[in-house]
N, C-alpha and C positions, 0 to 999 in steps of 0.2 A: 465793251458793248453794254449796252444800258439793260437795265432787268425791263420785260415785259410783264404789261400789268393788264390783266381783262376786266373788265367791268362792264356792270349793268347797271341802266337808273331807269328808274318809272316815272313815265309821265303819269301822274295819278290825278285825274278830270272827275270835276264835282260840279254840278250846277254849270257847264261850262267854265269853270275856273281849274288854274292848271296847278298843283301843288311845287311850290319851289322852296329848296333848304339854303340856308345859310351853313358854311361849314366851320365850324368850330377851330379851335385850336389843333396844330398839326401842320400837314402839306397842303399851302392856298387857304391861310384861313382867313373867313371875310368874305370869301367867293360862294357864288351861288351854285347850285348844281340839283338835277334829278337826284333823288334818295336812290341810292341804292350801294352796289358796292362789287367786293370782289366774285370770281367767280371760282369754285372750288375744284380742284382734279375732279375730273369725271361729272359733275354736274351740271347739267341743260343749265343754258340762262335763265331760261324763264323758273325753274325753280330756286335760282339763285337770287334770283329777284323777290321773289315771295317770302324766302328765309333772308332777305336784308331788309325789305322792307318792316316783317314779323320785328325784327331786332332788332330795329334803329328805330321805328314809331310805331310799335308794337298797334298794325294795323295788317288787315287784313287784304288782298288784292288780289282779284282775276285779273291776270294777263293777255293784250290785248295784241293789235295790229302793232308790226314793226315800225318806229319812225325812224330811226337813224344811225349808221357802224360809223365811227369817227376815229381817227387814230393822232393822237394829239401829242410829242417829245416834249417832257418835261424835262426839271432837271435833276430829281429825283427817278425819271425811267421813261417808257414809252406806253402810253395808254390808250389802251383800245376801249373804248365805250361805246355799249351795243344799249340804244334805247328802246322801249317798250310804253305804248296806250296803256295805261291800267284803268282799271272801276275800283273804286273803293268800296267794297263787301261789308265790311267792319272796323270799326274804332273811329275815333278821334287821335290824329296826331300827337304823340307824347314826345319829346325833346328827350333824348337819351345820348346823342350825339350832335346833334347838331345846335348851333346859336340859337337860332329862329325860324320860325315858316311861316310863306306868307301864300294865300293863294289869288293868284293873280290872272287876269283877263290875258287872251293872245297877246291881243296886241298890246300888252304892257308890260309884256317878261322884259323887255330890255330897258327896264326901269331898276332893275339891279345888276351887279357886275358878275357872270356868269364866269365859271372858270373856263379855261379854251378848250376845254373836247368837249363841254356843253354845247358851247353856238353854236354848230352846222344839227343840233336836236332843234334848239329855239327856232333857228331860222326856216326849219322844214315845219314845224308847228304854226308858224305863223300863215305860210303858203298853204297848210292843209285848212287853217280855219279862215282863209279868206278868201277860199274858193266856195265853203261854204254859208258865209256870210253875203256873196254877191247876189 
């Protein structure tokens, strides 16, 4: 049986642009993905989100409306990633794990190669800002 793994990423929205990582060296690297990460015994996501975001680009995040539970078999385990709307409160992105970040318009996250428990986040991001784009 494969290990389960929980995760959370922040959609973190600035000026309408949506923050996306490149993932460094390790499992999928190359691939894009919400920042965020694992979720600790006994901790809420949403503060698990706030201490990964804190630690990976030491930036600051209110937590926002649910976008997406996705549960994705790697070959490395089974991952569940639980997304979140964030505001960015504080900082400027710092690179501590990840390649790159770029911030990108809705409709143009699929302009890099997202890892697979990402897309069903993208694809609901894209339906949320284009119902309000109509």
């Amino acid at each position: 049986m494969k290990k389960q793994i929980d995760v959370v990423g922040a959609v973190i929205v600035r000026d309408g642009l949506i923050l996306c990582a490149q993932r460094g060296p390790g499992s999928l690297p190359g691939m894009w993905e919400f920042p965020g990460g694992k979720i600790e015994p006994g901790e809420a996501p949403q503060t698990a989100l706030q201490r990964e975001v804190d630690e990976e680009l030491r930036c600051e995040v209110a937590v926002g409306e649910h976008v997406a539970t996705t549960t994705f078999e790697y070959d490395f385990g089974v991952v569940t990633l639980t997304t979140y709307y964030c505001d960015l409160l504080w900082g400027e992105p710092v690179l501590t794990e990840h390649a790159e970040v770029r911030w990108l318009a809705p409709a143009d996250l699929f302009e890099v190669e997202w890892a697979p428990a990402d897309v069903p986040a993208v694809e609901k991001i894209q339906a949320d800002y284009a119902v309000h784009v109509d």
